[in-house]
C-alpha positions, 0 to 999 in steps of 0.5 A: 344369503351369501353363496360361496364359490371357487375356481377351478382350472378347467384346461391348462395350455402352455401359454393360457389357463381357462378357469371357471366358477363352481358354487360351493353346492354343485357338483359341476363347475358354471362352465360344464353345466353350459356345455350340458345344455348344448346339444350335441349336435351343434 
């Protein structure tokens, strides 16, 4: 079964952009259901 993706900027800085992967069924990109997983504690 093939799962088809893209990729998302995330964050844009004037010397470097941060990217993430977000499956073509979630709403979320890879990257922010990480950060929901950490507690907000830490």
């Amino acid at each position: 079964m093939k799962q088809f993706y893209q990729i998302d900027l995330v964050e844009e800085y004037p010397n470097v952009n941060f990217y993430s992967i977000r499956l073509e069924d979630k709403e979320l990109t890879e990257l922010e259901r990480f950060f929901e997983k950490i507690p907000d504690w830490m």
